[in-house]
C-alpha positions in Angstrom: 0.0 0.0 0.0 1.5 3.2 -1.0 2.1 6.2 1.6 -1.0 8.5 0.3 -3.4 4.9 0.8 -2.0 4.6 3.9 -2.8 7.6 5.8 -6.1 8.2 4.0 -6.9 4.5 4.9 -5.8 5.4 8.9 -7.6 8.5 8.5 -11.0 6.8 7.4 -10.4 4.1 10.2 -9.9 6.8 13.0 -12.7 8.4 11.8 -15.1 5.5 12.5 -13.5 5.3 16.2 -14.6 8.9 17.4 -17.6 9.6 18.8 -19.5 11.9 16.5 -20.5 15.5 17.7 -23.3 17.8 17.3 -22.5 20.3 14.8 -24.9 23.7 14.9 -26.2 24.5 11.2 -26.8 28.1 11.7 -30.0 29.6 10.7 -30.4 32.4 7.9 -32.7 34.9 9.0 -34.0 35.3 5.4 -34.1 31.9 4.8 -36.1 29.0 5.2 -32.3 26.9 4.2 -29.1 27.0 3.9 -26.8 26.6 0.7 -23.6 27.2 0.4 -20.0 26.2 -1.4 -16.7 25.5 1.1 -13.0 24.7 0.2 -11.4 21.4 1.3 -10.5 20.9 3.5 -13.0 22.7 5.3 -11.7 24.1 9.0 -14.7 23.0 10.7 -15.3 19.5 8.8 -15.1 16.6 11.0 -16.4 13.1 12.3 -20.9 15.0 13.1 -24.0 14.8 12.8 -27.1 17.6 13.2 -31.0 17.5 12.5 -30.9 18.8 9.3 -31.1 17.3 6.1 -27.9 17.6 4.0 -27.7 17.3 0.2 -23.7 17.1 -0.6 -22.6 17.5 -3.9 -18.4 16.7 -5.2 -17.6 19.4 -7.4 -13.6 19.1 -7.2 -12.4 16.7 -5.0 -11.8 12.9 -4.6 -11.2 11.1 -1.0 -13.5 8.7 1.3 -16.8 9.5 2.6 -17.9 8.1 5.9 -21.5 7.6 6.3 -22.7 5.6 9.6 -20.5 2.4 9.5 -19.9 2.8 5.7 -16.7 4.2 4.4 -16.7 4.5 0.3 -15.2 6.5 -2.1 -16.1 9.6 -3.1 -15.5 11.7 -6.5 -16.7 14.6 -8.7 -20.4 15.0 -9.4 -21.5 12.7 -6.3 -24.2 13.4 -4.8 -25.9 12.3 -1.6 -28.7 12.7 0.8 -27.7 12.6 4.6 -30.8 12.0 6.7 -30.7 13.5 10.1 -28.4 13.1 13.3 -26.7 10.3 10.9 -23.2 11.1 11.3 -20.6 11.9 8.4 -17.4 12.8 7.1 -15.7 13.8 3.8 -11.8 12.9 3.5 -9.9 14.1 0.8 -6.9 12.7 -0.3 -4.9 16.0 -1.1 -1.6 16.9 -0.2 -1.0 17.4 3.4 -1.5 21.3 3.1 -3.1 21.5 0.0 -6.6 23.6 0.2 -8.5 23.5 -2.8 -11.8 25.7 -3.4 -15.3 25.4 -4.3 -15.2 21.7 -4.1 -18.6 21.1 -1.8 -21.9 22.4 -2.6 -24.3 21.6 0.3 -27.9 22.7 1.1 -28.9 22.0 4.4 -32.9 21.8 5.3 -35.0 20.8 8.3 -37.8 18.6 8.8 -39.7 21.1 10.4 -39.5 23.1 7.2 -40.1 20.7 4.4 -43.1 18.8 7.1 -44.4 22.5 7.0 -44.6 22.6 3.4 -46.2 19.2 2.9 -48.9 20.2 5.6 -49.3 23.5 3.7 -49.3 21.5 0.0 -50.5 18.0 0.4 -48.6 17.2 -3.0 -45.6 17.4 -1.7 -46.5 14.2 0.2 -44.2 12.5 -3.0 -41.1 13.6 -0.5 -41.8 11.1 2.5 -40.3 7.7 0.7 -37.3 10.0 0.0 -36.7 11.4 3.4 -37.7 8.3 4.8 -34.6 6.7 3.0 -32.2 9.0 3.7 -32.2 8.2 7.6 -29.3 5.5 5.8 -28.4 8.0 3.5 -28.6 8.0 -0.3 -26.1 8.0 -2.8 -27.9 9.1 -6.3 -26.5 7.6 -9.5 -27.0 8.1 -13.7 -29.1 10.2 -14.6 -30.8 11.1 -10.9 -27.2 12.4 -10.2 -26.7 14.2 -13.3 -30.1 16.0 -13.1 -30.0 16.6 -9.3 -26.3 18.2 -9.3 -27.7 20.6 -12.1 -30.5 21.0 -10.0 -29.0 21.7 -6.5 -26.6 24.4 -8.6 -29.2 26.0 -9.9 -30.0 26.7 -6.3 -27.0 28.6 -6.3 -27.7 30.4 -9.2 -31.0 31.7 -8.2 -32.3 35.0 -7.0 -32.9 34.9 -3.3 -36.3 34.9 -2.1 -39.5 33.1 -3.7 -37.2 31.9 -6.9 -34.5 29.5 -4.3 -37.5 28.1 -2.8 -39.1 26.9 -5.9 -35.6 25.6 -7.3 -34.9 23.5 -3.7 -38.8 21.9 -4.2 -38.0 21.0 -8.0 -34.6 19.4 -6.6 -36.3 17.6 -4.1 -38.9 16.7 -7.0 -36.4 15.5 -9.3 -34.4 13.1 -6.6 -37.5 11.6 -5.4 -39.1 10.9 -9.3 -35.6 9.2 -9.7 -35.8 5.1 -10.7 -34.9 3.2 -7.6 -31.8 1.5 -9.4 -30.3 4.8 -9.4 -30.5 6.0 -5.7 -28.4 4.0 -3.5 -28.5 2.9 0.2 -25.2 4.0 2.0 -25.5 2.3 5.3 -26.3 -0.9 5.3 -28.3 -1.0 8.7 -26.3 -0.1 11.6 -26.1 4.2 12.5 -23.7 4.8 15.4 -25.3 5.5 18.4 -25.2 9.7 19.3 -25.3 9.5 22.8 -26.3 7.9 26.7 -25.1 4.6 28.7 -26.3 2.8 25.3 -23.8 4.9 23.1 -20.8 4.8 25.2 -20.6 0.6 25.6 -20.9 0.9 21.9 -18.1 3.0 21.4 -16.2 1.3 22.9 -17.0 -1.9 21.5 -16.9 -0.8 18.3 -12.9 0.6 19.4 -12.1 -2.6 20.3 -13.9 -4.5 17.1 -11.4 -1.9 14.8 -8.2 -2.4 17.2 -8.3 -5.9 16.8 -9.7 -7.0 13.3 -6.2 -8.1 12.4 -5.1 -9.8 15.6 -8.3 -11.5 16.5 -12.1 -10.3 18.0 -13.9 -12.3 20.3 -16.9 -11.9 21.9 -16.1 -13.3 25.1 -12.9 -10.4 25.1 -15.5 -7.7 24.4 -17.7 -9.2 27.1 -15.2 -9.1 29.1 -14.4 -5.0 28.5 -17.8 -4.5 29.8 -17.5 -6.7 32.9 -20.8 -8.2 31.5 -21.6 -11.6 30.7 -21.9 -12.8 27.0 -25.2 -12.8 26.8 -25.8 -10.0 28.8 -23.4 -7.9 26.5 -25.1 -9.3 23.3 -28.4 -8.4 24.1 -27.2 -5.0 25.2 -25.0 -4.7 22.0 -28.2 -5.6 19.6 -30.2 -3.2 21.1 -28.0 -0.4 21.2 -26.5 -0.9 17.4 -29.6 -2.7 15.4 -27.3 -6.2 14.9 -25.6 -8.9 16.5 -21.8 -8.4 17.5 -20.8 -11.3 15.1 -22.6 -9.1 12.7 -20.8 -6.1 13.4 -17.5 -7.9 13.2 -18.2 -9.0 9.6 -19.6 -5.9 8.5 -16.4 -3.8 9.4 -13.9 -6.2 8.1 -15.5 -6.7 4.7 -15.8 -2.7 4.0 -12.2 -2.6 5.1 -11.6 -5.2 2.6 -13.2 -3.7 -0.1 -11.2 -0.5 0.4 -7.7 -2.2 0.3 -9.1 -4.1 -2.7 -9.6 -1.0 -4.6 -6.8 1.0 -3.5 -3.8 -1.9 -3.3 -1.9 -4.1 -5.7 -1.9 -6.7 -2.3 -3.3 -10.2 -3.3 -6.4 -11.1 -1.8 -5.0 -13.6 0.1 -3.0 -10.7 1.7 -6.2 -8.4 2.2 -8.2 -10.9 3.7 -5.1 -11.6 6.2 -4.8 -8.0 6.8 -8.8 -7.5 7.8 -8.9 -10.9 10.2 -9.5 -13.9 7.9 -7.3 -16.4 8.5 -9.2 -18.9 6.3 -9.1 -17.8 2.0 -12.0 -20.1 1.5 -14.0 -18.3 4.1 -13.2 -14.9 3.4 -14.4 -15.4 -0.4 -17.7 -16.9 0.6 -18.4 -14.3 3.0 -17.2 -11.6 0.1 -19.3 -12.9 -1.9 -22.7 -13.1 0.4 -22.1 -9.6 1.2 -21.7 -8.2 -2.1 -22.8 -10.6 -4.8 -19.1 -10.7 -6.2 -15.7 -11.9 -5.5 -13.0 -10.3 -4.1 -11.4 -10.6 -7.6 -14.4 -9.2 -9.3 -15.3 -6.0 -6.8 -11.4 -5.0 -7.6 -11.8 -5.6 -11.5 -15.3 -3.6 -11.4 -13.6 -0.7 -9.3 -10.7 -0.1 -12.0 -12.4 -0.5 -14.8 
């Protein structure tokens, strides 16, 4: 792995372990929203989460976005819904003082706003399957992205007042009419936990998942951490996250996997070492019930 995947792959890791915080949109006085375009990095960008909505458009930049427990790439002209209080992070993989500009367009909304609108305008009742969705985020692709990112600009481009507000409602219009093979899931089920005795045995499960997924991970080690029993600890840890422990394990070590598969030259053998498998054989089968290809296949499919 060279130097650059290194330290973007420890900075996406790292990001996962902190605990997100509340960040505070603030409110425009002659607004109903908020749009605006920042540099990257941004100076108050960071592991957070908030109530509003967030539509985040690439315009310059490539890195890894972390959504939840999923860390991806990310690229010019993606777009994607953030639901509320689900916590995020964009990581670019410029130089280490390198600031580029204009590269994030992002209009930020609140549910009180757009639930006001649909109470005032029944037809806007189209948006709830959308915002619904986005609790896991949404990743838009083809077309929907195309059209949306022309969409959300001309946001930008518009006269404040009466004219922004019809352009964010034809936005919204436009993502939700989009087919369903075109707007993508990001997280897969599990959204880190925000805060309370729940949240903090998580976190530190979670710590001690990522600190170990080359060495080993048990659950009667993790059990152990909590000075609970195993069962105890798994019941607690399924109602706290949304899935087992054995689930969680799996879950992090594949998405690792598929980030050193598209960013190394390392065999898969190697890679699936590297993430906790010590068994080749069970590593594919587990690849490939996760993501309906092989190891061999999500690497060919990512540089293609």
């Amino acid at each position: 792995m060279n130097a650059t995947a290194t330290a973007l792959e420890s900075r996406a890791v790292g990001t996962l372990r902190r605990r997100a915080v509340r960040e505070v949109i603030a409110g425009d006085p002659v607004a109903s929203f908020r749009f605006y375009v920042h540099e990257d990095p941004h100076p108050f960008a960071g592991w957070h989460f908030h109530p509003e909505y967030e539509l985040h458009l690439i315009l310059r930049s490539s890195g890894r976005y972390v959504l939840g427990d999923v860390v991806d790439a990310y690229h010019p002209g993606q777009l994607v819904l953030v639901g509320p209080n689900l916590p995020h992070h964009w990581i670019a993989d410029h130089g280490e003082n390198e600031v580029l500009d204009d590269t994030h367009a992002v209009l930020h909304f609140s549910d009180t706003w757009i639930r006001g609108c649909q109470a005032a305008m029944p037809e806007l009742r189209t948006l709830d399957s959308l915002l619904s969705r986005s609790a896991h985020g949404i990743e838009f692709q083809g077309d929907t992205a195309a059209r949306g990112a022309t969409a959300l600009l001309a946001v930008r481009d518009a006269d404040p007042g009466m004219e922004r507000v019809v352009r964010v409602l034809d936005m919204l219009r436009i993502l939700a009419a989009g087919p369903a093979g075109e707007q993508k899931p990001v997280v897969r089920g599990w959204l880190p936990p925000l805060g309370g005795a729940d949240s903090e045995l998580i976190s530190r499960a979670i710590d001690y998942i990522l600190d170990n997924l080359t060495s080993g991970v048990s659950l009667h080690e993790a059990a152990r951490r909590a000075a609970m029993s195993e069962s105890a600890f798994s019941r607690y840890f399924k109602a706290g996250s949304g899935q087992t422990f054995t689930d969680m394990v799996r879950q992090l070590r594949l998405t690792q996997a598929c980030r050193l598969l598209e960013r190394t030259d390392d065999t898969v053998a190697a890679i699936a070492g590297a993430v906790g498998y010590s068994n080749l054989s069970n590593f594919n089968r587990q690849f490939l019930q996760a993501y309906g290809v092989t190891p061999r296949q999500h690497r060919a499919s990512a540089r293609a």
